[in-house]
C-alpha positions in Angstrom: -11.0 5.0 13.4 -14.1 7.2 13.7 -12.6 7.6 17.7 -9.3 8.5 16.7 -10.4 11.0 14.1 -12.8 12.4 16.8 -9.7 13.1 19.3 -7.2 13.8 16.1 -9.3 15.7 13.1 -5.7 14.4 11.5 -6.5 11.5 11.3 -9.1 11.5 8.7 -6.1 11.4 6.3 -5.7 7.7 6.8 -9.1 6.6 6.8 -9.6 5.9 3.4 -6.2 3.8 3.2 -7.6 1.6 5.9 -10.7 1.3 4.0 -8.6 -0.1 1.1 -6.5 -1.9 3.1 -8.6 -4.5 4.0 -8.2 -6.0 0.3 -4.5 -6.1 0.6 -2.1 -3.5 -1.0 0.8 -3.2 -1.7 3.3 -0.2 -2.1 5.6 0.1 -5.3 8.2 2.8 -5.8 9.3 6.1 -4.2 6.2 5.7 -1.7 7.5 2.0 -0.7 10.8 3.4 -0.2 10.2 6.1 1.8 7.8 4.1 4.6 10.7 1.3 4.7 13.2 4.1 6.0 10.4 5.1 8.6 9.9 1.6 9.4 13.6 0.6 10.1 13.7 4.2 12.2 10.8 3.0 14.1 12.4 -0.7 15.3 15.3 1.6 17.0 12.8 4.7 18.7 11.1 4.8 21.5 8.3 6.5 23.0 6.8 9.5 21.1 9.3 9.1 18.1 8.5 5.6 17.6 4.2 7.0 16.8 6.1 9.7 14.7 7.5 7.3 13.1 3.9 5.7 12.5 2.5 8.4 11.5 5.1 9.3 8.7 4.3 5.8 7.7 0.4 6.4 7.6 1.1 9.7 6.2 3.3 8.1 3.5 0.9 5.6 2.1 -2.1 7.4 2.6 -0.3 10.2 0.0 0.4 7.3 -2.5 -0.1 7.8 -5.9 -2.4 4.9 -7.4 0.6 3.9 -9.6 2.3 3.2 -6.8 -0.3 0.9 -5.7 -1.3 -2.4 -6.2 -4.9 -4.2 -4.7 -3.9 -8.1 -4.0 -7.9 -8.6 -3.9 -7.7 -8.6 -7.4 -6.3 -11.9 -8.1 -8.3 -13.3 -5.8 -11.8 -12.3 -7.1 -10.9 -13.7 -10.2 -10.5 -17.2 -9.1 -6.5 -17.4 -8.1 -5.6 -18.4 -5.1 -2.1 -17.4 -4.9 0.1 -14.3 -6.6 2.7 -16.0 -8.5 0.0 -18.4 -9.9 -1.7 -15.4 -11.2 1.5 -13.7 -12.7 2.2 -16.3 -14.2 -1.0 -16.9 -16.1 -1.7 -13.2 -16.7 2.3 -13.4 -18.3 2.2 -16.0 -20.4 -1.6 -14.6 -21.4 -0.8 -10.8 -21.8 2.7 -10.8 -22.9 3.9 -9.0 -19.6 3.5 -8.2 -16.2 0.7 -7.3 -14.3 2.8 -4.5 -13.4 4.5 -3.7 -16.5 0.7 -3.7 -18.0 -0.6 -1.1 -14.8 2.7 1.4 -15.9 1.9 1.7 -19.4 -2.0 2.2 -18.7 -0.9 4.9 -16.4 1.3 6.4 -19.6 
């Protein structure tokens, strides 16, 4: 990454978000949505519009709001081994979601 940011200043953008990524995220919402449309354009382009593509995607996610975001490592370091499993527990624990419990902190 340090390379590419060397060659393309640009591309300090999307550092951070592969920082995070390495503990597994995923995208909710209008942020999910909008990489899926670049995502299905890129399977069909070639050449340079297939890294535009890429690099709306990058762009996209790296722009996320944290509400939009969700770190799977966090299941994980408290002892689950598997989503659902934790769900389930934090569900049947909490009253709600995991998600349901992110939105309204966020409101």
């Amino acid at each position: 990454m340090e390379r590419a940011a060397s060659i393309l200043p640009e591309m300090t953008e999307v550092k951070p978000l592969l920082e995070q990524s390495s503990r597994g995220i995923e995208f909710l919402g209008r942020s999910a949505r909008a990489a899926a449309v670049s995502l299905e354009a890129m399977g069909s382009s070639t050449g340079v519009q297939r890294h535009q593509h890429l690099f709306d995607v990058l762009a996209i996610l790296s722009r996320a709001p944290e509400s939009e975001r969700r770190y799977l490592a966090d299941e994980y370091e408290v002892g689950f081994t598997n989503l659902s499993n934790f769900n389930r527990h934090f569900r049947n624990d909490a009253g709600e979601t995991p998600r349901d419990n992110r939105q309204r902190a966020q409101n």
